[in-house]
C-alpha positions, -999 to 999 in steps of 0.1 A, spaced: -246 -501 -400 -225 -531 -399 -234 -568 -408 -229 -586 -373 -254 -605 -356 -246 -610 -316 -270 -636 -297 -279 -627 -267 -284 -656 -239 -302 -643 -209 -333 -658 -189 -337 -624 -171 -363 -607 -204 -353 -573 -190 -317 -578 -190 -323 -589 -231 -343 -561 -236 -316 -539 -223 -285 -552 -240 -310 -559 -272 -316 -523 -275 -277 -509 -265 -266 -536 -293 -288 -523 -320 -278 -488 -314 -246 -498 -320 -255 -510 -352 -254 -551 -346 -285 -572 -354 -292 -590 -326 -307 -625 -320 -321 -634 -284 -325 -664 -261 -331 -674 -228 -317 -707 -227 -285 -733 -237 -307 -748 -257 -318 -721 -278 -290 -704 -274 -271 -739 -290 -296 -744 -321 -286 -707 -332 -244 -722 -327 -257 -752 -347 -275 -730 -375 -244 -711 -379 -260 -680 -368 -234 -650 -351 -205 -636 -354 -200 -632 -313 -226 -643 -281 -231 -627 -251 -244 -647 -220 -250 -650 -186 -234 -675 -164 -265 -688 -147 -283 -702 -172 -319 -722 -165 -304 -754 -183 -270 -753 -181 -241 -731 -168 -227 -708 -193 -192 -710 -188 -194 -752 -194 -209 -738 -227 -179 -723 -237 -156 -752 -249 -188 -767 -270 -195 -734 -289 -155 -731 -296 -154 -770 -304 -184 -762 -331 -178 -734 -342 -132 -723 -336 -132 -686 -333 -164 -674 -321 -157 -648 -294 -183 -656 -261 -186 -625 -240 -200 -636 -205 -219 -614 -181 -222 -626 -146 -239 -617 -109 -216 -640 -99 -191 -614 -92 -160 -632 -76 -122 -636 -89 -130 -672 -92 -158 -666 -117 -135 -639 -140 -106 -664 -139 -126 -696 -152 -141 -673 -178 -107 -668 -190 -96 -704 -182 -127 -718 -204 -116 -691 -234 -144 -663 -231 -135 -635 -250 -145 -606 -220 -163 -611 -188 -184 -585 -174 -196 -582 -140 -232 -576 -133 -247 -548 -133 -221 -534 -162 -218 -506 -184 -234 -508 -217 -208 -487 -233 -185 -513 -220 -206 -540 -236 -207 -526 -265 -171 -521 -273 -164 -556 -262 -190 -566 -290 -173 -544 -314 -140 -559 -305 -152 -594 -309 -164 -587 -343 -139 -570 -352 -114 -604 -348 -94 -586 -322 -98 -618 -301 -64 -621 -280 -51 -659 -278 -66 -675 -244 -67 -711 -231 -96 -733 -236 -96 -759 -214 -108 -756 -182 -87 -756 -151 -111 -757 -125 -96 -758 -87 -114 -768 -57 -90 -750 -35 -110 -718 -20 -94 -684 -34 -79 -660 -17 -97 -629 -27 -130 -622 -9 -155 -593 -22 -180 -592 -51 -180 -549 -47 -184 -527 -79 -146 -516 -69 -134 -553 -68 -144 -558 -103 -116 -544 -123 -91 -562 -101 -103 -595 -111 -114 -586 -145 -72 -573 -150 -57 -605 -125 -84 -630 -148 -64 -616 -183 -24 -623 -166 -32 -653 -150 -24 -676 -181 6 -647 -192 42 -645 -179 39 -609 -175 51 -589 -147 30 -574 -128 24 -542 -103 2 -541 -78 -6 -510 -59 -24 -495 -28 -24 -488 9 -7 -510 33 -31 -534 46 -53 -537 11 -37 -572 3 -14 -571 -21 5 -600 -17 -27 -623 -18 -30 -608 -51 6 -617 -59 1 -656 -44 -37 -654 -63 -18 -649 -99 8 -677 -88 -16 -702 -77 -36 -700 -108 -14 -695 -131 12 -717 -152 37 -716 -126 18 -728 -94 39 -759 -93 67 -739 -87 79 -720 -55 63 -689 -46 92 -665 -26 85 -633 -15 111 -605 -4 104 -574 17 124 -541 7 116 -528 38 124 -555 61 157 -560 47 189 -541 58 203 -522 25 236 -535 26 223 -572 25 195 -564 -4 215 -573 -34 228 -608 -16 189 -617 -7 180 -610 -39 209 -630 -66 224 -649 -36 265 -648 -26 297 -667 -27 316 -674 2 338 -650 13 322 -628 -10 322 -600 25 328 -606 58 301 -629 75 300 -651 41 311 -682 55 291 -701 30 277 -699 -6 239 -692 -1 211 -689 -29 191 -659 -30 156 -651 -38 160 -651 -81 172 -683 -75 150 -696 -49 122 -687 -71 135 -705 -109 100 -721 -121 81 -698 -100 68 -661 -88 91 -640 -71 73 -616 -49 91 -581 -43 69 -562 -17 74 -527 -8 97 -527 -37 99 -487 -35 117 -490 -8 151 -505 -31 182 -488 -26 194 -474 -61 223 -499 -62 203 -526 -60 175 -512 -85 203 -510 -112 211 -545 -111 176 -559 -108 167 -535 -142 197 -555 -158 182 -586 -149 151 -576 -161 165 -565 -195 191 -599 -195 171 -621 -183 204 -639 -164 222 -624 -130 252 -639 -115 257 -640 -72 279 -613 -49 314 -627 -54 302 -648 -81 315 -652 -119 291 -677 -135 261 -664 -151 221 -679 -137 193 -677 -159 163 -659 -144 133 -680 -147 110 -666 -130 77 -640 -132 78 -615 -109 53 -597 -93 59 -561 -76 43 -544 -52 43 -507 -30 19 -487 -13 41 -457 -24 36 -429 -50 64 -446 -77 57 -410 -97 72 -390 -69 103 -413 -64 113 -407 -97 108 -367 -99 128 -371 -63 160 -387 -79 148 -418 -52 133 -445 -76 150 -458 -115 121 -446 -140 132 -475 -167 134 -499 -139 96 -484 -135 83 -490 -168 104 -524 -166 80 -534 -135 46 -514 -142 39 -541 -175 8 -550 -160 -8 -526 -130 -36 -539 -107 -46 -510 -78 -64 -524 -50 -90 -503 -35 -87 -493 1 -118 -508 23 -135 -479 28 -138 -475 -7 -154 -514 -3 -179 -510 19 -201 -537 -1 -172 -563 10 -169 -555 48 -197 -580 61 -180 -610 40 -145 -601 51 -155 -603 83 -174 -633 85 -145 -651 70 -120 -635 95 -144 -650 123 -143 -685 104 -107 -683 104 -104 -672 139 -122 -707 148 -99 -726 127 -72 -714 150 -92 -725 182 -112 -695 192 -147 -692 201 -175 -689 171 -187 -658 168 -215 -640 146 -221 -604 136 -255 -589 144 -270 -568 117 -265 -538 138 -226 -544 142 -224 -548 100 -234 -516 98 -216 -505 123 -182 -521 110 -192 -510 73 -194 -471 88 -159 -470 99 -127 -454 82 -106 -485 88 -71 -466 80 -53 -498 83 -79 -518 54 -81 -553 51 -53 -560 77 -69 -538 104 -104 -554 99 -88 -589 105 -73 -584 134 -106 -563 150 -123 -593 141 -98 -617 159 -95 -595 187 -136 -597 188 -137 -635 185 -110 -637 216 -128 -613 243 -163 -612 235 -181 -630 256 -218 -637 235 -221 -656 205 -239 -628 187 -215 -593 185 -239 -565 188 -228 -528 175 -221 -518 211 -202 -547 220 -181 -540 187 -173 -507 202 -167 -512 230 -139 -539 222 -124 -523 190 -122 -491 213 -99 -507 243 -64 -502 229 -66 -464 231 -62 -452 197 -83 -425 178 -117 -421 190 -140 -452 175 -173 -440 154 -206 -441 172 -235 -469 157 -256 -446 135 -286 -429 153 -315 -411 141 -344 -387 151 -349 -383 190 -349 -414 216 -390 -408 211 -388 -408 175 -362 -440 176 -385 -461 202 -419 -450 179 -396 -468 147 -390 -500 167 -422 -501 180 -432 -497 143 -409 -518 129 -416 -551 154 -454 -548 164 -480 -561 136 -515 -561 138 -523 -582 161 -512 -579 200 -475 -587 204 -467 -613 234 -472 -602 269 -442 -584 283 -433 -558 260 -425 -534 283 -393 -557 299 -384 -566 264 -382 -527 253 -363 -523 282 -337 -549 275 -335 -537 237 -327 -500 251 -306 -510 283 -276 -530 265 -265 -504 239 -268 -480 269 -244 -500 290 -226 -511 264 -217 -476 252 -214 -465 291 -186 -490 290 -169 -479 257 -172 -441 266 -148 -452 303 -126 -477 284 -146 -505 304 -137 -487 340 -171 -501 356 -167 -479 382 -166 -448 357 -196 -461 341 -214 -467 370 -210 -427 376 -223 -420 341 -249 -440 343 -258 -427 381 -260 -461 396 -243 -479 421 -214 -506 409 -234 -533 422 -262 -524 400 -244 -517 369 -227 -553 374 -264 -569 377 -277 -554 344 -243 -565 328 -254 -597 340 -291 -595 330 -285 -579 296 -254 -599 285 -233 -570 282 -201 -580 281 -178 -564 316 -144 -552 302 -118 -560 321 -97 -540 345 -130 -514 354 
């Protein structure tokens, strides 16, 4: 049994209950509270050796806390915990000198060892003043797989250190890369990014340290390259698994020296800059295949952060697309909202192309569809037209009977519902009918017409009626 005491500042009594309970098990006494002001007479008594609160606090926010507990009392670690679960709340943790932040609903294992860390003095050297930005971040998502990402981007914002960031094309690495620029120390300076992949191998090492003229044919004039470009600032190397070996070598001497010179060139630059890698590849394999330097690896790997694909993200698919339909209004298309039906719908999908894919579905749904309100059929039907793999049915349940019973169910109280139930039924189980007639022909009306065993004319009509969207060219 050690000698700590830990308050505990929560106005949720279960939640102090809980982390009460997990805190005396670990051998801490503990002290509770459920508000700044109690949780500030204990600072002013000189009780603690660490506090835990929540952000949300019922007389004050807990993060504006943080500077006056540090001003009172210099060195006492503040853990927050927060339901708040964005990159911008992690990051102003760190920015207002909290010693962990952990995302609601979090481990109590995890807690615990962050206690034990605190009292133990292992408190790493963070900023205290706040640096609060009004700009909106780039990151979207508050999902359970999110967490860790801002947790790990929250702790290097404030360092130099270089970072790796890994996943699937299409998860967003780059806005990670522009995120740890634009909040940390360097986001006065330039912010250059370089594509391996896009860049012809021969021309790789002049991008990067820049050339002299006449330094090979076509150099008719000195020109800077990316290192240099980026002095003061982050210098993004995407797809950076895709480096020839030659140029690997001299970027791991850079690395190591800190200073590069230009093709053709004899004075020596100093690199100032942070850089920040990123590859959907499998590094490991490129280095048991000969393909990929492992020093330059460890060299680049200081920091990693793996984004999650989407579909491991499911929790994060109705924000991400919400914003994508904001954004496609900003660039002068139509507004556009997702019914509840088409949320599930988009959050059932495999979306092999992540983040990327999702934006441009949702672009592509803002452009064509013609009613304000997107509708799971109307989702398919649109995100089916280009011809690719076969688009996931809305989930369905129990026979039509048994379906019908459930709405009836689900939308009838008591009392007599308004006259004209029967049309209104009707309409509810006509458009996802002619919607997915029309997804199941690629929007040939004609087709559909013939599924449906009606005439054209008709089948336009009930388009019409049920503001089913036509697709064009049926």
């Amino acid at each position: 049994m050690n000698d700590s005491v830990v308050i505990v500042c929560d106005d949720d009594a279960a939640i102090r209950t809980v982390v009460r309970q997990a805190l005396l098990r670990a051998g801490h006494a503990v002290r509770t509270t459920d508000s700044a002001a109690g949780l500030w007479k204990l600072i002013e008594e000189g009780v603690g050796d660490a506090v835990v609160s929540d952000v949300i606090l019922p007389d004050a926010n807990g993060l504006d806390m943080i500077p006056l507990i540090h001003a009172k009392r210099p060195g006492l670690p503040v853990i927050v915990m927060s339901a708040e679960n964005t990159l911008s709340t992690a990051v102003r943790a760190t920015e207002q000198g909290a010693f962990d932040y952990l995302p609601k609903p979090f481990d109590l294992d995890e807690l615990t060892r962050a206690v034990a860390a605190a009292v133990a003095g292992s408190r790493a050297e963070r900023p205290v003043e706040a640096q609060a930005t009004a700009e909106r971040l780039p990151m979207i998502g508050r999902s359970a797989a999110m967490q860790d990402v801002y947790r790990t981007m929250a702790r290097v914002v404030p360092t130099d250190l270089t970072v790796m960031v890994l996943g699937e094309s299409g998860t967003g690495k780059e806005l990670v890369a522009r995120a740890l620029h634009d909040l940390g120390a360097r986001r006065t300076g330039p912010f250059v990014a370089l594509n391996m992949a896009a860049i012809p191998r021969e021309l790789i090492e002049s991008e990067l340290f820049g050339h002299e003229r006449g330094a090979f044919t076509g150099a008719a004039a000195r020109a800077s390259g990316k290192f240099e470009q980026a002095q003061g600032g982050t210098l993004f190397l995407d797809e950076i698994g895709d480096m020839p070996m030659d140029a690997q070598t001299r970027l791991l001497r850079v690395l190591q020296s800190g200073e590069f010179t230009t093709v053709g060139g004899t004075r020596t630059l100093k690199a100032d800059v942070r850089i920040v890698a990123a590859t959907h590849k499998d590094l490991g394999r490129l280095i048991d295949a000969g393909q990929f330097r492992e020093d330059l690896y460890y060299r680049l790997n200081v920091v990693p952060v793996r984004l999650p694909p989407l579909r491991a993200r499911g929790d994060d698919i109705g924000e991400l697309a919400r914003h994508f339909l904001d954004r496609a209004v900003a660039e002068g298309l139509p507004r556009k909202h997702l019914a509840p039906d088409a949320l599930a719908w988009l959050a059932a999908q495999p979306w092999p192309g992540n983040v990327r894919e999702l934006e441009n579905a949702m672009r592509r749904l803002a452009a064509l569809a013609r009613d304000e309100v997107i509708t799971a059929g109307v989702a398919a039907m649109w995100l089916a037209q280009d011809g690719g793999a076969p688009v996931a049915t809305p989930a369905r349940g129990g026979s039509l009977a048994e379906v019908v019973e459930g709405w009836l169910a689900a939308n009838i109280g008591p009392s007599l519902p308004p006259d004209g139930l029967y049309d209104r039924l009707l309409a509810e189980f006509e458009r996802p009918l002619l919607a997915t007639a029309l997804a199941l022909t690629r929007g040939n009306q004609l087709k559909a017409a013939k599924l449906l065993g009606v005439n054209r004319n008709t089948l336009r009509k009930l388009l019409t009626e049920r503001g089913v969207e036509p697709a064009r060219g049926g």
